[in-house]
Structures are given as C-alpha cells and as structure tokens.
N, C-alpha and C positions, 0 to 999 in steps of 0.2 A: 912409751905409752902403748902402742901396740904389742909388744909384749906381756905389758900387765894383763890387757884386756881379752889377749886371746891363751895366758894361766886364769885369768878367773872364769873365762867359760868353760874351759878343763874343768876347774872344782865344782861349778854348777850342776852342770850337765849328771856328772854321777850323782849328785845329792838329789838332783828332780828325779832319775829313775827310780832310786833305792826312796824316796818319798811318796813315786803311784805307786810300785811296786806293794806298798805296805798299808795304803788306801786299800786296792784290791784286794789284799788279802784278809785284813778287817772288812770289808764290805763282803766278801763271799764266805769265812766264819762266821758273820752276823747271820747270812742267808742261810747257810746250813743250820745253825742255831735254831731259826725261827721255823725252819724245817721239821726238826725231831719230836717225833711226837713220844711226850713221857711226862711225865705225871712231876717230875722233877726239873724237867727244862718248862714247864708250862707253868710252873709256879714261879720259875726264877725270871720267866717272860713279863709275866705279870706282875712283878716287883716291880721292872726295871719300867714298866710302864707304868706304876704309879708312882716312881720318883721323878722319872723326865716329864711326862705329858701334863701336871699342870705347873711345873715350870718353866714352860713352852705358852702360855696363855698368853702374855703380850706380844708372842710372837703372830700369833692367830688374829688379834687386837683388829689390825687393818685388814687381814682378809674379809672379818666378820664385816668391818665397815664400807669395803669395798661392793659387799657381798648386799648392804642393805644400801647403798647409793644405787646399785642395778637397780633392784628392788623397785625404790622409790624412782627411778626415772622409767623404768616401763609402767609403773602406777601414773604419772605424771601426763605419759605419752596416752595411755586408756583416758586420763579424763581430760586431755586435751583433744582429742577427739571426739567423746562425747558433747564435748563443750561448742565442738563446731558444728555435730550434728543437732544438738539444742538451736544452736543460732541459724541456723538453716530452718528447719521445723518453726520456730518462732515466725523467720522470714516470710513461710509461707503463710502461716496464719495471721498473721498479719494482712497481708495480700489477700487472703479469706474473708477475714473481718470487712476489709475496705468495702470489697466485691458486695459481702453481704448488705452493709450499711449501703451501699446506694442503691442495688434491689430494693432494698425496705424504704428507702426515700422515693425511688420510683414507684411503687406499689402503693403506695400511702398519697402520692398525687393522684394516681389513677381512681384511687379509690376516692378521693375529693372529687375529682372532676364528675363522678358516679352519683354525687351526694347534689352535684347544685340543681335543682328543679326549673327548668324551663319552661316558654308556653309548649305545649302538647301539640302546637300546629310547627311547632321549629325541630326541623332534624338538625342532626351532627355527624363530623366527623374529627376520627380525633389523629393530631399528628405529631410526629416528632419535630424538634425544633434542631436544625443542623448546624447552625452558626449565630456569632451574635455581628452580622452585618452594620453593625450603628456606629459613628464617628462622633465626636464633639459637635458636629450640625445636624447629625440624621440618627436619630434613633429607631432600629429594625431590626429584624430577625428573619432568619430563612425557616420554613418551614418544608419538609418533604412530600408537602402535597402539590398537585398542579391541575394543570386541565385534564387530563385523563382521570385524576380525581371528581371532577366535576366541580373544581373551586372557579370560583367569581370573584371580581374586580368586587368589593366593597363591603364582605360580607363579616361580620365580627368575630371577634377570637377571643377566646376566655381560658382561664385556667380553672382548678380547682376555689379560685378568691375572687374572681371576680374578674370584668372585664380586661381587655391587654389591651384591644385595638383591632385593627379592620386591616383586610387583605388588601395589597396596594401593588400591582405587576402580580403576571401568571406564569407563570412556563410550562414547560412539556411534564414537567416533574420537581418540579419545588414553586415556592409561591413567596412572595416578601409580605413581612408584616409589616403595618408603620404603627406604635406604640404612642399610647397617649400622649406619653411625654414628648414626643419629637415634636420643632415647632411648626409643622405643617399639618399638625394635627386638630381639626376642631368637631369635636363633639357637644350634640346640643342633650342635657341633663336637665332632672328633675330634682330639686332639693327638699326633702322630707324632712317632716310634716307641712310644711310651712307651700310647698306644691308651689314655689317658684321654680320659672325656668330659667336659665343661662346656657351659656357656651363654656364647657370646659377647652381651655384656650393649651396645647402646651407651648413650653418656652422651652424645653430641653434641661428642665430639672424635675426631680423627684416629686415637687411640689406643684402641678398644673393649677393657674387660678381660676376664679370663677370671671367670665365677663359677661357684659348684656342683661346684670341681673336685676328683674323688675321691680322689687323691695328688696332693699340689700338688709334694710333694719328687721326683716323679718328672718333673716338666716343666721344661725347662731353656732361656733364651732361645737361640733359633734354631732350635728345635722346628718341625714342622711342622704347620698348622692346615689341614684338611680339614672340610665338614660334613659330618655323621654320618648323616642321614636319620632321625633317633630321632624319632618320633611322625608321619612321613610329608609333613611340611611342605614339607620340601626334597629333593632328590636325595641322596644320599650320594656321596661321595668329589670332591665342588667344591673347589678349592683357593680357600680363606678367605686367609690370609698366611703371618706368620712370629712366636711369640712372641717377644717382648720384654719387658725391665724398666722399667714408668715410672718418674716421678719418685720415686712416691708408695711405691714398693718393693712396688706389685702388679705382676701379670705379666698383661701386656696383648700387643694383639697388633696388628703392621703389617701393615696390608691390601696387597693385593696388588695389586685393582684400584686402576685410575687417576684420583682421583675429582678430578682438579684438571684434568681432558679428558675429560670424558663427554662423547662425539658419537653413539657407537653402540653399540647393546647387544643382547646375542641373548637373546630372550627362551625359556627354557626348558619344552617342552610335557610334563610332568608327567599321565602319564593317573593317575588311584589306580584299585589292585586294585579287580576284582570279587568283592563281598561273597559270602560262601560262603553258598547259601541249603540246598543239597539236599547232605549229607554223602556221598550215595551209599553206596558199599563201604565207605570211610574209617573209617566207624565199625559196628562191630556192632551190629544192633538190638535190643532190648530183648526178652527172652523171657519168656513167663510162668511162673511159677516151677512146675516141676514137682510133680504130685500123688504125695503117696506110698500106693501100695496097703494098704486095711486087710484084716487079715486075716475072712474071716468069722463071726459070734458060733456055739456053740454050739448044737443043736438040744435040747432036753429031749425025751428021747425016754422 
C-alpha cells in the first residue's frame, strides 16, 4: 500500500506541474493578446467578447443580486433611522402639545377668574393650589399663600366658577383650604329667587345639602344658590351652584366651582366693619329728669 501511494504521487506531481505550467502560459498569451494594439487583434478581441460575455450572464445573476441586497439593506438602514428620528421628533411634540394644552388650560382659568365680578369694596389675591391635602374625612387643599401673604383665618376662596371654600390654618407660606364639601364645612346661602335662607351643610360628597330651610316648598331644583353673608363669615352674593334633587329626595345642591381642577384660586380680602365705639349724634344722650317746682309753704302770720 505504501508503495502504490507513494508511485501515484510520482505521477501526480509531474501532471500538476506541466497542468500550471500551461495555465500560465495561456494566461500570459491571453495577456499579451489583449496587449497588442492592431486593428486585427482588436477585432478578434471583440468577437471573442461577444461570444463569451453574454454567455456569462447567469454567471453575473447573483452578483447583480447580491449587489441589490446591499442596496436594499443600506436603503433599509437610511429609513430605519429616519424612522427613529420621526419617533423621537413625534416624542417630543408630543411632550409640546401636552406643555401646550395645560398653559392653555391654565390661561383660560386665569382668564375666568379675570371675568367673575366682585363687590368693588373686596380685594384679592390669587394663588396656586400645591396639593390636594383631603382624605375620605377631610376635604382640603394647600394653597401657596400664608401670613406674609397677608392671608386670614376664614376669608373665602373662589375659582374662575364659583365659590370653593374658606381659609382654615395659616403658615409662614402656604395656607389650607377647607372645601364645601368636607363635613366641617357650614355655610349660610341664599336661594334665588325665592330668597330663602339655609345652611349649606357638607357631608363629604359632591352633592352638599341644603339644611335650616325656611320654605323648603318654595325652592325648586334649578334654583339659584348665592352666599348670603349672614353672620359676616363670608361675602354676600358669591355664586355657590345650582339646587338639585339627590337620591335621597333632599334637595342638595351642584357646586359650581371645579373641584376635579383646582389649580388656581383667588383668595378673597374680606376687611370686617369697624366696631361702633362712640354713637356720636346717632343717638340722643341721656338727660336728667327734670325737677318739678314746689310751690312755697305758707307763712303763719
């Protein structure tokens, strides 16, 4: 066996020489060929290139395919990139739009709050709301104002709709609100036209009812609710809501303000009268009761 194998590499061997050997020599008479410039090899060039070259076309076949896979995946790569620069650019306009739409919701309160007509003796001031401080017992909100504000213990708070509620605790720089709705809340109202009074009572629902009402048959859902000012608490003539029928067949009443967007709220500067010390003229002063003349006694003469 060894033998055989090392006569057949004998015969190999010469037949691979004298096989490049004649590669070579055809590849460098091909070269010189294509070399010679003449009028005679240039034609016989260009034969031999229109017999082979499109018999060579399904050779070419997958380069061209290969050649349009590139193609189409650097196309692929350009608009997957544009695709992420889209979605970015969207992202951000998006995030624009948001920004924009709550400027415009904040600017659109503001400019309510601008619209409600007060008395001309009530200043304001207007503040942001920072928190919504209310639990399932205590309905309230923080506001950014405090005693360096000049805010006061009990003074009312309204939005762009209508009343919210009254200042309840001060601080150095925030203030709490207590909202109609929370049940420690009683406010005494006016029900229009009909100019009954009551207490708006809350209970810690959306729906505050009316109590203490002196004709209850003369108030009728859609009535209008004003505070009255009765005992000096509040301002008089604040629009409260609008009566309604609850479930329960008492007659309650939809608030006006917005209490599912509290952003901003004007707080209302309430001075109280000054207490009357010195009556002056107003009252006549007390005289002493006049002497009546006795006549004189008798002389015994």
């Amino acid at each position: 066996m060894a033998t055989d194998r090392h006569n057949s590499e004998d015969f190999v061997r010469p037949v691979r020489r004298i096989l490049t050997g004649i590669v070579v020599v055809l590849l460098l008479g091909v070269f010189l060929f294509w070399r010679i410039d003449s009028p005679r090899a240039e034609r016989f060039r260009a034969q031999i290139v229109d017999e082979i070259v499109p018999s060579f076309e399904w050779a070419l076949i997958p380069v061209t395919q290969l050649a349009g896979m590139v193609e189409n995946f650097e196309s692929y790569t350009r608009i997957y990139e544009q695709n992420r620069d889209l979605r970015r650019e969207l992202q951000q306009m998006k995030a624009w739009k948001e920004a924009a739409l709550q400027l415009e919701q904040q600017n659109a309160k503001l400019l309510d709050l601008n619209k409600v007509r007060l008395d001309p003796k009530l200043t304001f001031i207007t503040g942001v709301v920072l928190a919504d401080s209310g639990s399932p017992f205590r309905n309230s909100v923080l506001l950014n104002l405090g005693s360096r504000d000049g805010i006061r213990d009990g003074w009312a708070t309204t939005d762009g709709l209508g009343l919210v509620g009254r200042i309840s605790g001060v601080g150095q720089t925030s203030s709490r609100v207590i909202l109609m709705t929370d049940n420690n809340s009683r406010v005494p109202v006016t029900v229009q036209p009909s100019g009954q009074r009551a207490i708006l009572a809350g209970d810690n629902s959306k729906l505050p009812p009316l109590d203490f009402l002196e004709t209850a048959d003369a108030v009728r859902p859609g009535d209008r609710v004003v505070s009255s000012g009765d005992g000096g608490m509040l301002p008089a003539g604040l629009l409260v809501g609008q009566v309604v029928e609850g479930t329960d067949r008492r007659l309650r009443v939809r608030l006006a303000a917005d209490y599912e967007r509290l952003e901003f709220l004007r707080v209302l500067r309430s001075h109280p009268g000054a207490p009357v010390s010195d009556p002056g003229t107003l009252v006549v002063p007390d005289r002493p009761p006049a002497t009546v003349a006795q006549a004189p006694e008798p002389v015994d003469g």
